[in-house]
Residue, then its C-alpha position, 0 to 999 in steps of 0.5 A: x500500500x502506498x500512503x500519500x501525505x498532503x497539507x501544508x508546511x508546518x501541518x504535522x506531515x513528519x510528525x504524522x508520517x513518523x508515528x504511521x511509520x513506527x506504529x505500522x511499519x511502514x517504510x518512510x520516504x520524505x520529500x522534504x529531505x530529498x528537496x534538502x538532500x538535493x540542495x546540500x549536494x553539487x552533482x550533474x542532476x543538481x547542475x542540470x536543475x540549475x540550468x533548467x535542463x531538468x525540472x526539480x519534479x523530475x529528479x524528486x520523482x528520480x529519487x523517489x523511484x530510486x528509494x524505492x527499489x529498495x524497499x519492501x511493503x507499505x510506503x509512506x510518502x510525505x511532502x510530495x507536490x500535488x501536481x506530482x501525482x500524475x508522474x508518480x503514478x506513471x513511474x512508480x504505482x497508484x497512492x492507494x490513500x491520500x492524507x490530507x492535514x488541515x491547519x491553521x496558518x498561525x500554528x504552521x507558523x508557530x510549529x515551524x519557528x520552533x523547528x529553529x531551522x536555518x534557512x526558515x526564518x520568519x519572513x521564508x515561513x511566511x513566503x512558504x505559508x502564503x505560497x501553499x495557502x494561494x495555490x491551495x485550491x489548485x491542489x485539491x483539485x489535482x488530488x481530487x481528480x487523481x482520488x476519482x480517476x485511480x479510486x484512491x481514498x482520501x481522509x482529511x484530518x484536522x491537525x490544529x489541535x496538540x499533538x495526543x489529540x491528533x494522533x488520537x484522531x489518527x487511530x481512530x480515523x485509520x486503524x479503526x476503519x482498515x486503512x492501513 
């Protein structure tokens, strides 16, 4: 089973996609540390990015597909983009279930500026924050028109609230009714 998890930064997908992976032994790719890898590292994709000779989608999906060889069983992905979705499906499989994280953009912000990350300083976390929420629309209906097209399920969870809450919510919306 593949498991897609979507919200915007800042809405728990790490903290979510780690509880999943340990709690159900899934296997954990995140593309938040693939776009981190990719940005630390000076090889001939990476040059190629640069140049514009391939687009970062491309060498995430690369990298995705690579990690993924060598894995077995259930997979959790996190962060990947919506508009993505497409070439996943076409390179590696059908997301058998989508996860969308719903959160307030004061506590993204505050549960990002206590992440004390180097480059997300308050004026990227906004620039972050205000990016997603504008394209926001855009990117449900990338995933609702995959969920329709592949019968992918798809489960919003509020993740507003602390973290026992929430993962609360999480065992009872998943474990529960036999997603995973």
């Amino acid at each position: 089973m593949i498991v897609y998890i979507f919200g915007s930064p800042g809405s728990g997908k790490t903290f979510i996609s780690n509880y999943i992976r340990n709690s159900k032994n899934y296997q954990y790719i995140s593309c938040g540390d693939i776009y981190r890898e990719f940005s630390n590292i000076n090889d001939e994709r990476v040059n190629k990015l640069k140049t514009g000779e391939i687009k970062l989608g491309d060498l995430i999906i690369g990298r995705i597909l690579e990690t993924i060889q060598d894995l077995n069983g259930n997979i959790l992905i996190d962060g990947l983009k919506p508009q993505q979705l497409s070439r996943f499906q076409s390179s590696i499989g059908r997301i058998d279930l989508i996860i969308e994280l719903v959160c307030k953009k004061e506590i993204a912000y505050e549960r990002m500026i206590s992440r004390e990350r180097d480059n997300e300083t308050p004026e990227v976390i906004n620039i972050r924050l205000n990016k997603f929420e504008d394209s926001y629309n855009f990117f449900i209906n990338i995933i609702n028109k995959y969920c329709k097209k592949y019968g992918t399920s798809y489960l919003k969870i509020n993740s507003n609230e602390n973290s026992d809450n929430i993962l609360n919510k999480i065992d009872k919306q998943l474990w529960n009714i036999d997603y995973l």
